[in-house]
PAVEXKOL-120158 format. One line per field, with one value per residue (C-alpha): chain; residue in one letter; x, y, z negated; residue number from 1. Coordinates in steps of 0.25 Angstrom, whole numbers, plus 2048, in hexadecimal, padded with zeros to 3 digits. Each point is the difference from the previous one (the first is absolute). Example, Ala and Ser with C-alpha at 12.3 -4.5 7.8 and 13.67 -1.06 7.14 Angstrom:
torse <- (A, A)
lummi <- (A, S)
u <- (831, 806)
v <- (7EE, 80E)
w <- (7E1, 802)
mimi <- (1, 2)
END
This chain:
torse <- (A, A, A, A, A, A, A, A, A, A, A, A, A, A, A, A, A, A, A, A, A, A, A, A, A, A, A, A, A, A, A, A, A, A, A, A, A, A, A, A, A, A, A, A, A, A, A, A, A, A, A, A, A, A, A, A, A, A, A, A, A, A, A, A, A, A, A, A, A, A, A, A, A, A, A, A, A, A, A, A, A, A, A, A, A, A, A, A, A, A, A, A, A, A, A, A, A, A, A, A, A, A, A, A, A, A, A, A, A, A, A, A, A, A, A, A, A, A, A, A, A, A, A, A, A, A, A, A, A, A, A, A, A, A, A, A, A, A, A, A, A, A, A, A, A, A, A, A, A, A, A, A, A, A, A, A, A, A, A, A, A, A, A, A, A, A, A, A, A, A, A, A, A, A, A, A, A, A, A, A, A, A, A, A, A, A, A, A, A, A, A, A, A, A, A, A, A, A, A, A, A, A, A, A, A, A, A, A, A, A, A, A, A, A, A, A, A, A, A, A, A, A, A, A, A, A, A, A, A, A, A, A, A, A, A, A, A, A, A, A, A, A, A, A, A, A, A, A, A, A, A, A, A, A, A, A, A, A, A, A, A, A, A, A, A, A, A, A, A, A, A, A, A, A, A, A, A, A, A, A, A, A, A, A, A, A, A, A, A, A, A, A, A, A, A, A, A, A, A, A, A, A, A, A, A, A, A, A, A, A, A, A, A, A, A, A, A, A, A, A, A, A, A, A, A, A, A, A, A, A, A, A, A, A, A, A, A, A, A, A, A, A, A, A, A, A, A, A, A, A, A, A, A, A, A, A, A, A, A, A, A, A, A, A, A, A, A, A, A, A, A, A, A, A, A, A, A, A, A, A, A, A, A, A, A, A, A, A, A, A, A, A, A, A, A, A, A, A, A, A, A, A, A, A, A, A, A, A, A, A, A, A, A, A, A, A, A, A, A, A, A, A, A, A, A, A, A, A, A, A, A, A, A, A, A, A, A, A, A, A, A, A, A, A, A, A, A, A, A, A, A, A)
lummi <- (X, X, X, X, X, X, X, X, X, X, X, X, X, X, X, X, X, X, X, X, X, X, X, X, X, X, X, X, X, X, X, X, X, X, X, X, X, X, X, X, X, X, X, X, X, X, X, X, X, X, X, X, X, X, X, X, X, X, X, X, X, X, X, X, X, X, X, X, X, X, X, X, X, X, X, X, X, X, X, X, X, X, X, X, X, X, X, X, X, X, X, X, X, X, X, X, X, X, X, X, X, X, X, X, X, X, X, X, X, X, X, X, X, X, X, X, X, X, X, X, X, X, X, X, X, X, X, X, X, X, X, X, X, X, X, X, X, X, X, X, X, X, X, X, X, X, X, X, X, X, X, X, X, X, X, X, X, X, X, X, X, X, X, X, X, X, X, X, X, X, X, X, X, X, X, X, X, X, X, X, X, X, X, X, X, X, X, X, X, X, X, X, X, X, X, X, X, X, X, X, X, X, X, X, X, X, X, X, X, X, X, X, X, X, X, X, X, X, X, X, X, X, X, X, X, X, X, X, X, X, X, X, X, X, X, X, X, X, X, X, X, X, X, X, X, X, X, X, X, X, X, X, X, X, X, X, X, X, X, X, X, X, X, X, X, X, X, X, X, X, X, X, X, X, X, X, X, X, X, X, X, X, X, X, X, X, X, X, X, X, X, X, X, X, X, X, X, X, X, X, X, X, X, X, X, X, X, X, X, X, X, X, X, X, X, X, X, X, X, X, X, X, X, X, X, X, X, X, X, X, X, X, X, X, X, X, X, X, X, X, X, X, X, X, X, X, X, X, X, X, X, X, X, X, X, X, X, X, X, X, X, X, X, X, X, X, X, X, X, X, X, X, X, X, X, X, X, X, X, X, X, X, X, X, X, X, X, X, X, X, X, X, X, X, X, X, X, X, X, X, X, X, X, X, X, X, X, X, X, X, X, X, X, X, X, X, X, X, X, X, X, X, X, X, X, X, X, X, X, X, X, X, X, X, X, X, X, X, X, X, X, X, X, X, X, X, X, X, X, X, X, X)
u <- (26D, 7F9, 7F1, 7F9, 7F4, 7F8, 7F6, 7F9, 7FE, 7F3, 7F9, 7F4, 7F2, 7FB, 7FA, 7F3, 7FC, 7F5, 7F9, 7F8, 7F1, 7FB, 7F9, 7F4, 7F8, 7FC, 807, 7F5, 7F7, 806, 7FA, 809, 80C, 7FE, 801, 80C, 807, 7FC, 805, 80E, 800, 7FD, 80B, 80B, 801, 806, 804, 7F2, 7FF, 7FD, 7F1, 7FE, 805, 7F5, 7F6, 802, 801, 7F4, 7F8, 803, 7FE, 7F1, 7FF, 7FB, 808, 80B, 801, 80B, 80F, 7FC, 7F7, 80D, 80A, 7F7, 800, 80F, 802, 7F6, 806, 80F, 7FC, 7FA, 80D, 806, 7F6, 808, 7F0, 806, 7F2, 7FA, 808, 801, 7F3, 7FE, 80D, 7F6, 7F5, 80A, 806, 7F1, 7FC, 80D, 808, 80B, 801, 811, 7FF, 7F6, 808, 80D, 7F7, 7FA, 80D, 806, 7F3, 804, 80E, 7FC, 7F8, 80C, 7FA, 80E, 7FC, 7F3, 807, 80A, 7F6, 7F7, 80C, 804, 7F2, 801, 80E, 7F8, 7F7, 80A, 80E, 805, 7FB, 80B, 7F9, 7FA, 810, 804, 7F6, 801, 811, 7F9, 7F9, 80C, 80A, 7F8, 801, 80E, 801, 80A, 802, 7F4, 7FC, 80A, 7FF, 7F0, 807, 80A, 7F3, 7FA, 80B, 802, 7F2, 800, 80E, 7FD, 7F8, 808, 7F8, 804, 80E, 7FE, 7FA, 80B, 80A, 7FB, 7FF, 80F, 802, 7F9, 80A, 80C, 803, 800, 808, 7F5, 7F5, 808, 800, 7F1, 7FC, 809, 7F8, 7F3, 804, 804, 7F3, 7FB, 806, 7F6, 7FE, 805, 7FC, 80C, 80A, 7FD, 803, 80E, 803, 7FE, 809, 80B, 7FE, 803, 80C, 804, 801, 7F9, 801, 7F7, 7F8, 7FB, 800, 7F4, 7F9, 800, 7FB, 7F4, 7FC, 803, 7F5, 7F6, 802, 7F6, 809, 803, 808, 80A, 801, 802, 80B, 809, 7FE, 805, 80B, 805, 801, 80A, 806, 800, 7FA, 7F3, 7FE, 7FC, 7FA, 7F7, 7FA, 7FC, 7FC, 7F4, 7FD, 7FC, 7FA, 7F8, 7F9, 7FF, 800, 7FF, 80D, 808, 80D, 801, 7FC, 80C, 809, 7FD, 803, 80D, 804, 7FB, 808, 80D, 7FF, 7FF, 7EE, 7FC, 7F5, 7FB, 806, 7F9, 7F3, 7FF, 806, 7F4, 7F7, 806, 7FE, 7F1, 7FE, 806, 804, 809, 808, 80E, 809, 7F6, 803, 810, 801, 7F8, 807, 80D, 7FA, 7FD, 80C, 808, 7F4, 805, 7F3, 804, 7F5, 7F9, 80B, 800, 7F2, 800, 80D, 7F8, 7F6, 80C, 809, 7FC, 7FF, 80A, 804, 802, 812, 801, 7F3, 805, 80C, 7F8, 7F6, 80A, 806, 7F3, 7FE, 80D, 800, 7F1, 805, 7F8, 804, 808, 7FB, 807, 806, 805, 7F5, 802, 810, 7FB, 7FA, 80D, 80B, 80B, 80B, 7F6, 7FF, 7FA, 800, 80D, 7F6, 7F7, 80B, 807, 7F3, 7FE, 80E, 807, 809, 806, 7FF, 80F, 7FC, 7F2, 808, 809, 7F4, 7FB, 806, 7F9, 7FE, 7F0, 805, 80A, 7F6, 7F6, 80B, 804, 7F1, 7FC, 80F, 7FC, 7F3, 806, 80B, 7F3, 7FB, 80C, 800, 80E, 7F9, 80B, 803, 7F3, 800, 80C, 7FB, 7F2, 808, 808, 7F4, 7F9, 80C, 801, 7F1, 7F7, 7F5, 7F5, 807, 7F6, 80F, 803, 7F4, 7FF, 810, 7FB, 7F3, 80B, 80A, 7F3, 7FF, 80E, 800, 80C)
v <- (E9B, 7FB, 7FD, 805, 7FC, 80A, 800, 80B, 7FF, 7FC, 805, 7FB, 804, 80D, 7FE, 800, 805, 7F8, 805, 7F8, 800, 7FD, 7F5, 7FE, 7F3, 7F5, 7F3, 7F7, 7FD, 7FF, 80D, 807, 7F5, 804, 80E, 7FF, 7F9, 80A, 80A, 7F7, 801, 80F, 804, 7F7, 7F5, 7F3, 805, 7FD, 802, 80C, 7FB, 7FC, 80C, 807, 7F8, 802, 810, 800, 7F7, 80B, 80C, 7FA, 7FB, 80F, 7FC, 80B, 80C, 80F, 7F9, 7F1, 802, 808, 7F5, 7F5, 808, 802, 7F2, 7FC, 80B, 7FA, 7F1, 805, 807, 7F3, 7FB, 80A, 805, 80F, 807, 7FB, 7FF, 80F, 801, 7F8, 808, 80E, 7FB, 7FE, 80E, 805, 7FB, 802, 80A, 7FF, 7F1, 800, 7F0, 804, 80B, 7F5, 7F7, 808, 806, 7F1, 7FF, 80C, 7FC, 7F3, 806, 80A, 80C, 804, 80C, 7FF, 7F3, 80D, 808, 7F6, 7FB, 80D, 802, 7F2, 805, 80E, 7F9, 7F7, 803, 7F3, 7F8, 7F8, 7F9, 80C, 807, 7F1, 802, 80E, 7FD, 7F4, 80A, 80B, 7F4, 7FE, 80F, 7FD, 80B, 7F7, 80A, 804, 7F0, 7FE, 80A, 7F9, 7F5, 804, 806, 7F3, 7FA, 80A, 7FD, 7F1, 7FC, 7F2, 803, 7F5, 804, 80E, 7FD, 7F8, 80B, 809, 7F6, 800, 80E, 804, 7F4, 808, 80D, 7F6, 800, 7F1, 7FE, 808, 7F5, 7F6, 804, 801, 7F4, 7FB, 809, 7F9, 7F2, 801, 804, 7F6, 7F5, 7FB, 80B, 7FB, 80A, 809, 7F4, 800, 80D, 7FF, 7F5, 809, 80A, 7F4, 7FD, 80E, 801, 7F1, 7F9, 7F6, 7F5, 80A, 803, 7F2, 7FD, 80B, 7FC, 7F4, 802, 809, 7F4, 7F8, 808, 801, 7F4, 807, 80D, 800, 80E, 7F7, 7F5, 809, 809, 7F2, 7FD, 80C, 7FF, 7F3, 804, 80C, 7F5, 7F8, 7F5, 7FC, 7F4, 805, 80E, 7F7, 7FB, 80B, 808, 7F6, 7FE, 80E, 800, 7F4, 809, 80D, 7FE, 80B, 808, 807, 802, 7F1, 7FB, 809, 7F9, 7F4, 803, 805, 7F2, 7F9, 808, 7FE, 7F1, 801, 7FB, 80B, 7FC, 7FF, 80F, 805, 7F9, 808, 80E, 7FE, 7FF, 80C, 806, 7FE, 805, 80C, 803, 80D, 7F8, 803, 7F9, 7F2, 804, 803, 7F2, 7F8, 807, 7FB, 7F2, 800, 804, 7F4, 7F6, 806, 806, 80C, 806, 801, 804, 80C, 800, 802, 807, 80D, 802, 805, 807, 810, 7FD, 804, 7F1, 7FE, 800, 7EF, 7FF, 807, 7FA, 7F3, 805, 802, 7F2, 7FA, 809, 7FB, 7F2, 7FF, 805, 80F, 80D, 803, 80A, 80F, 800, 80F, 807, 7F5, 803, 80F, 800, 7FA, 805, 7FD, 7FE, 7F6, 7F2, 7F8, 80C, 7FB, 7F1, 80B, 805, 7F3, 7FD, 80D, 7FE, 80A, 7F8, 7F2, 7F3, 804, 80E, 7F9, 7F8, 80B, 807, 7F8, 805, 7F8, 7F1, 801, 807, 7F6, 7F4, 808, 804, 7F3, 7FD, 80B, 7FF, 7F2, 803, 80C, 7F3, 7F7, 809, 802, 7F0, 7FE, 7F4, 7FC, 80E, 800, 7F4, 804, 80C, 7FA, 7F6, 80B, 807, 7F3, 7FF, 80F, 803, 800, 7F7, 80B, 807, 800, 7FE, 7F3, 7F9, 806, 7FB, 7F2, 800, 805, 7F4, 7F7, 805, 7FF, 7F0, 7F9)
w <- (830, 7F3, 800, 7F5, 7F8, 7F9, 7F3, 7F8, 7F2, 7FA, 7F6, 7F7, 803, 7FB, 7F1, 7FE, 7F2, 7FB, 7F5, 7F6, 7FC, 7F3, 7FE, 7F7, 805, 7F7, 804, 7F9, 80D, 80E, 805, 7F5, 805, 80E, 7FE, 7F8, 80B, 80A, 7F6, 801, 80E, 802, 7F6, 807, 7F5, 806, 80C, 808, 80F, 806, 802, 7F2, 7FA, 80B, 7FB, 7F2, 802, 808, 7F5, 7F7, 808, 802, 7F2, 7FD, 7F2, 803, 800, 801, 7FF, 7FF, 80E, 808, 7FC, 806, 80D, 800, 7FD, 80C, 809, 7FB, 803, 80F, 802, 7FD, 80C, 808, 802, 7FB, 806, 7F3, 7F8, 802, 7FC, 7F5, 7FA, 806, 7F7, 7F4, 800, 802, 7F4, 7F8, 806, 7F7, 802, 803, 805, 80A, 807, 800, 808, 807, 803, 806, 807, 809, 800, 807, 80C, 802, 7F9, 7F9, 7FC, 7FC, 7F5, 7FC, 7FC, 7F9, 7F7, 7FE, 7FA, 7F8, 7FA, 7FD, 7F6, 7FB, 800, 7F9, 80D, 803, 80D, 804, 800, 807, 80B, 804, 802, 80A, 807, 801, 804, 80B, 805, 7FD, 7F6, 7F7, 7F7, 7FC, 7FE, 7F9, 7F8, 7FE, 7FC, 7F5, 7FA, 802, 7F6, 7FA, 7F9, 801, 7FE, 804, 80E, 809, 80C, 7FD, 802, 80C, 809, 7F8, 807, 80E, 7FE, 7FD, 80C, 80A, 7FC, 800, 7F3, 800, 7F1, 7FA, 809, 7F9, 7F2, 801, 806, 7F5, 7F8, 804, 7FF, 7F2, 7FC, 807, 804, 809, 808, 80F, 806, 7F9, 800, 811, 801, 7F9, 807, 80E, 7F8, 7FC, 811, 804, 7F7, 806, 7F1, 807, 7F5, 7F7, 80A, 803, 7F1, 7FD, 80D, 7FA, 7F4, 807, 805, 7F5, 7F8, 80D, 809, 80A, 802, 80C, 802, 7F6, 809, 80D, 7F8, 7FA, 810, 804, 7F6, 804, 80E, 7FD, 7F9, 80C, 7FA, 80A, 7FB, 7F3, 807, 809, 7F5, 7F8, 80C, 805, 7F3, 7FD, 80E, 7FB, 7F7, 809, 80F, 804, 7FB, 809, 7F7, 7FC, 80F, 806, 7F4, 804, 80F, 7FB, 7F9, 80C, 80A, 7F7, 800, 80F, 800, 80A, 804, 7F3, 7FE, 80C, 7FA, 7F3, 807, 808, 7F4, 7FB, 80C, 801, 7F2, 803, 80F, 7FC, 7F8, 807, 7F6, 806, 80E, 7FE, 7F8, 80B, 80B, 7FA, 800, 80D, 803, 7F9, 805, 810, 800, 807, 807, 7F2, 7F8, 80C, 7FC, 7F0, 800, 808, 7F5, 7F6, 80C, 7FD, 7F2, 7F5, 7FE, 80F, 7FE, 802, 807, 80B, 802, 7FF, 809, 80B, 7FF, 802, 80A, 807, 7FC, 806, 80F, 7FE, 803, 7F2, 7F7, 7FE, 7F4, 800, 7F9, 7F5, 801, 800, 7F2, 7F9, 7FA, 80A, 7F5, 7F8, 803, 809, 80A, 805, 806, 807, 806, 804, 806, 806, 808, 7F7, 7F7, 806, 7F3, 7FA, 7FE, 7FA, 7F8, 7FB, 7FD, 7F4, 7F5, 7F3, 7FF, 803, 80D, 803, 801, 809, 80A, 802, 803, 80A, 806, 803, 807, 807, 805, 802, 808, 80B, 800, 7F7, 7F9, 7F9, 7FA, 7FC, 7F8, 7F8, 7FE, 7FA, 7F8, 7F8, 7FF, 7F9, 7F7, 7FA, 801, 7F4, 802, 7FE, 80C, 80E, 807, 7F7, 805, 80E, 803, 7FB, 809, 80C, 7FB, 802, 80D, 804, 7FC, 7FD)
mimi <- (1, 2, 3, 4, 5, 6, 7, 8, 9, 10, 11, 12, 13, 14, 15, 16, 17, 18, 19, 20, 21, 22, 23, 24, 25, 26, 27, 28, 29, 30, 31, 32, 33, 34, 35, 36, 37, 38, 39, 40, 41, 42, 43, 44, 45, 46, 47, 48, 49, 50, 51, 52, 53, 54, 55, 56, 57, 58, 59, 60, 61, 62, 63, 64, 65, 66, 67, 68, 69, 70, 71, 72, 73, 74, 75, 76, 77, 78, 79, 80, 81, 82, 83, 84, 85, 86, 87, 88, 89, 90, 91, 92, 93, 94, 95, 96, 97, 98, 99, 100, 101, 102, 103, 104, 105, 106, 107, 108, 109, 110, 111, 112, 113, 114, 115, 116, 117, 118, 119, 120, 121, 122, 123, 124, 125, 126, 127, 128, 129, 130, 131, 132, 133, 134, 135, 136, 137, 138, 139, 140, 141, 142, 143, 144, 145, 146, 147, 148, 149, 150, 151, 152, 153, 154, 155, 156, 157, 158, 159, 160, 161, 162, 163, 164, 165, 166, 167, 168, 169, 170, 171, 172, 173, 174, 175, 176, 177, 178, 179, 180, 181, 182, 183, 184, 185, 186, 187, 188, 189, 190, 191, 192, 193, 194, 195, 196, 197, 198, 199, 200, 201, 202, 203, 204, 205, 206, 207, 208, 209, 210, 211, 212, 213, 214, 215, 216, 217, 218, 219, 220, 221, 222, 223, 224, 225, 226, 227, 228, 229, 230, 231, 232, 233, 234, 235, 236, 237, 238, 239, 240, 241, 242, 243, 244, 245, 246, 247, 248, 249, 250, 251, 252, 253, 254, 255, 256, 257, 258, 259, 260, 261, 262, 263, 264, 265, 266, 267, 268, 269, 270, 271, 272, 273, 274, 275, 276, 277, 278, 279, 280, 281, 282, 283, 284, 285, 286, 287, 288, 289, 290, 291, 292, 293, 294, 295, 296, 297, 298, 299, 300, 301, 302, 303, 304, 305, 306, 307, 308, 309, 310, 311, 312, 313, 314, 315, 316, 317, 318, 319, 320, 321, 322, 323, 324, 325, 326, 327, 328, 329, 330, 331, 332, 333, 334, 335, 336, 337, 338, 339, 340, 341, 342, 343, 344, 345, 346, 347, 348, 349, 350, 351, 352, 353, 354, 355, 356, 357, 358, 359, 360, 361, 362, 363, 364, 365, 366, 367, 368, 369, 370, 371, 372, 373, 374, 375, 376, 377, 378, 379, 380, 381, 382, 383, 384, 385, 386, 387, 388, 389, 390, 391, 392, 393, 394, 395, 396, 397, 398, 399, 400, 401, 402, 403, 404, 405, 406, 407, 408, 409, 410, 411, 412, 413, 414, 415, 416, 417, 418, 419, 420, 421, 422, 423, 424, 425, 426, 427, 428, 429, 430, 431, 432, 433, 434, 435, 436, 437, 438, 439, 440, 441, 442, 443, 444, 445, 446, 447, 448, 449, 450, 451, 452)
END
């Protein structure tokens, strides 16, 4: 059986509108300089940190200088740089206070919209773009951020639908494209995801965000060479991004290439400790160049970020089981058996079982839930004293199946003490096995065992 690693897309924050406020003050002392600059910061000029641009709003709101749509855009633009506080609680009120003084201030339904979108309020986000679109039908950011919202409820068609409006207005709105792309990705339409991401890079070529997300779609599709080439340039253009990083990782280690997935993976856990998806990578690429216990070390940091992460348990179990650890490969292996990924685990489980000296586990309710004519039901009934290792053999029909007989015959033979039957068995199995097959390193691990 093949491991698999798994990575969403990613889209780029919500927009904010920013609006801007005229100006007005005299330059010529350095009360009139000062004002001007917080003037700059409020509307967003230079790119200033969140709390200069609060400092700035908040020096004009008090100034008592403004007034009508000049006073709501500086709360929107507080409540906006709050939000970027990820303080949602006021920005929502500074972006209150701007549709109270202008009620048909579009920019402050957008943000207020993205406010409520990051403290989970979908719906209530809905209906304030909905309102920011009545009032101006030409907003483009408005259109983009209402399809964020309704790709979150996984009603594709509806954001897409948001997002061809979106360009439709402004032909040149790269971000637009990218949610468009993870979009049709999520419905499986991945050559539509790719021309969008395309799309987006071409309008702008330094967005890594969009040249990340077609390189996971170059992965999916295995044109690994394309893959690692827009991963690369995603962190060509932002050397700290580490979903980049953790992605090139990933696709070096279905290349089999671990000494370059290594690499990339801690880098990328360099700058975020504390990822799941780029900590069980790098436990992958450990486990296939034979480091279990470092393996077993990041599963169990996985494990600790999230306990109900079965795909953790299953891969540390498995390494347990090629480190000889038996008893706790029993012990990870239970959390998956039960669950609909439980085929190979069981089978696993009830190795470790025997191999550990306990009472082996039933594997007919497992047996039970497959299709007796579909593979590997004929192991769980080799196991289960149905079908004796010819019949097992006989049984695999494709290549895949042919390499995975030959390991589980060879366990079943392990077991009945023909040690010598077992070896051959585990050696055919290393030689016609992929590499990203359990089976291939589990008959190395039993090899090791077995000694010369």
């Amino acid at each position: 059986m093949r491991t698999r690693h798994f990575a969403g897309r990613y889209s780029r924050a919500i927009v904010v509108a920013l609006g801007f406020i005229g100006g007005g003050f005299a330059q010529a002392d350095p009360a009139g300089a000062q004002s001007a600059q917080q003037l700059k910061w409020c509307n967003g000029d230079g790119h200033p940190t969140p709390d200069l641009s609060i400092d700035g709003c908040t020096a004009l709101i008090r100034s008592g200088k403004y007034s009508g749509r000049n006073l709501a855009i500086a709360y929107t633009n507080r409540g906006s740089s709050y939000d970027d506080k990820r303080d949602e609680d006021r920005a929502i009120a500074d972006h209150d206070s701007a549709i109270r003084i202008d009620p048909k201030l579009d920019l402050a339904f957008n943000n207020r919209a993205n406010a409520y979108g990051r403290k989970g309020e979908t719906d209530r986000a809905i209906a304030d773009y909905d309102e920011a679109i009545r009032l101006n039908p030409k907003f483009s950011l408005a259109y983009n951020n209402r399809g964020n919202k309704y790709r979150d409820k996984r009603d594709y068609v509806r954001a897409i639908s948001d997002y061809d409006e979106a360009i439709r207005i402004n032909p040149g709105f790269a971000d637009a494209y990218n949610n468009r792309g993870i979009a049709y990705d999520s419905m499986g339409n991945a050559d539509r995801a790719l021309a969008d991401y395309t799309s987006a890079v071409r309008l702008n070529p330094k967005f890594a965000l969009a040249y990340n997300n077609r390189g996971l779609e170059y992965r999916e599709k295995r044109e690994f060479d394309a893959a690692i080439a827009d991963f690369s340039t995603a962190i060509a253009i932002d050397s700290r991004y580490a979903n980049a990083y953790r992605n090139r990782g990933n696709a070096y280690v279905k290349m089999d290439e671990y000494d370059r997935a290594l690499p990339d993976l801690t880098t990328a856990l360099a700058i975020n400790a504390r990822d799941p998806e780029t900590l069980a990578g790098r436990g992958i690429a450990y486990q296939k160049i034979g480091d279990y216990d470092s393996a077993i070390a990041d599963f169990d940091s996985v494990i600790a970020l999230e306990p109900h992460n079965i795909a953790a348990f299953t891969s540390r179990g498995y390494a347990h089981f090629y480190r000889g650890d038996f008893v706790d490969a029993v012990a990870d292996l239970s959390h998956v058996v039960g669950t609909d990924l439980d085929t190979y685990p069981n089978l696993f489980r009830f190795l470790a079982l025997s191999r550990a000296g306990q009472t082996a586990s039933d594997l007919e309710p497992a047996a039970r839930r497959l299709n007796s004519r579909n593979w590997p039901y004929a192991v769980f009934e080799l196991y289960l004293g149905r079908r004796d290792p010819a019949a097992t053999l006989a049984a695999a029909q494709q290549p895949e199946q042919r390499c995975e007989a030959q390991f589980y015959v060879g366990e079943w033979q392990l077991l009945q003490g023909d040690r010598a039957a077992a070896r051959q068995r585990f050696e055919e199995a290393v030689g016609i096995c992929p590499k990203a097959f359990i089976e291939y390193a589990a008959a190395q691990a039993e090899l090791r065992r077995l000694g010369p």
